[in-house]
C-alpha positions as CSV (number, residue, x, y, z in Angstrom):
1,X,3.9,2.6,5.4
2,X,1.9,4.6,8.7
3,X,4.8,4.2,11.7
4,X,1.9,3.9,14.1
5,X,-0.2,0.5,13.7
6,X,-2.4,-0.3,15.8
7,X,-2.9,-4.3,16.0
8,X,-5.3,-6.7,18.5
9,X,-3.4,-9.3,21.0
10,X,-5.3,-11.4,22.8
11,X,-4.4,-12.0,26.6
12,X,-3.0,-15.4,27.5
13,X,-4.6,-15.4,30.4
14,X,-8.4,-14.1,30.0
15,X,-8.4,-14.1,26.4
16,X,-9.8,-10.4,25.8
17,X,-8.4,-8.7,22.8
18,X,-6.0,-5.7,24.3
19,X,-5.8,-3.0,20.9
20,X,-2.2,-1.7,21.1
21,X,-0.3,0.9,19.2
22,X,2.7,-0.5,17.5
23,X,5.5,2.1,16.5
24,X,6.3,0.9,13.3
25,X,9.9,2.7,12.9
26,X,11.6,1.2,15.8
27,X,13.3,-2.2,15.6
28,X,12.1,-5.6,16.6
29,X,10.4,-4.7,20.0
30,X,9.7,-6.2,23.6
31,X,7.6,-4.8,26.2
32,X,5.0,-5.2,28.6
33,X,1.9,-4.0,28.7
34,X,-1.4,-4.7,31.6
35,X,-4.3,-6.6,30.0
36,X,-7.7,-3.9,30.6
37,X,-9.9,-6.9,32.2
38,X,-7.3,-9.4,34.3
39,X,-5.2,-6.7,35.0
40,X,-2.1,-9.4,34.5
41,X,1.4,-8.7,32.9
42,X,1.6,-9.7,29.3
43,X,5.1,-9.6,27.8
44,X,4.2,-8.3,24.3
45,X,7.1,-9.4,21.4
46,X,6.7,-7.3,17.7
47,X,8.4,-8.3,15.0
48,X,8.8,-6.1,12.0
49,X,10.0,-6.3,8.6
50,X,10.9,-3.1,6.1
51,X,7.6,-3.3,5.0
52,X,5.8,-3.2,8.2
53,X,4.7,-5.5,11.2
54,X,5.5,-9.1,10.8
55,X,3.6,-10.5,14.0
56,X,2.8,-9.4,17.3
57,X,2.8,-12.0,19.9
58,X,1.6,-11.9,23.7
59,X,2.4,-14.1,26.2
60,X,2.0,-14.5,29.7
61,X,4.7,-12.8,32.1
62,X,6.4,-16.2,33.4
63,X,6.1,-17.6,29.8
């Protein structure tokens, strides 16, 4: 397993596809990160497993 991923998310609000880089060796994760078009909050939620990333969800920052 690589402990850098990098996976697409699509912006709740525009829709673009934001590429991020996941850090595979941390725990369950919550940040947020600005979409590169709208320039809006996303509140970005990664789950993993031992064997890797289990989903990556984004959602908008009042959501």
């Amino acid at each position: 397993m690589k402990s850098i991923e990098t996976v697409s998310v699509p912006c709740p609000y525009c829709g673009e596809i934001m590429e991020l880089q996941i850090d595979c060796v941390d725990s369950d994760l919550e940040f947020m990160e600005d979409c590169p078009v709208c320039c809006k909050p996303v509140t970005i939620t990664v789950t993993l497993t031992d064997s890797g990333i289990a989903s990556v969800v984004g959602r908008p920052e009042d959501g």
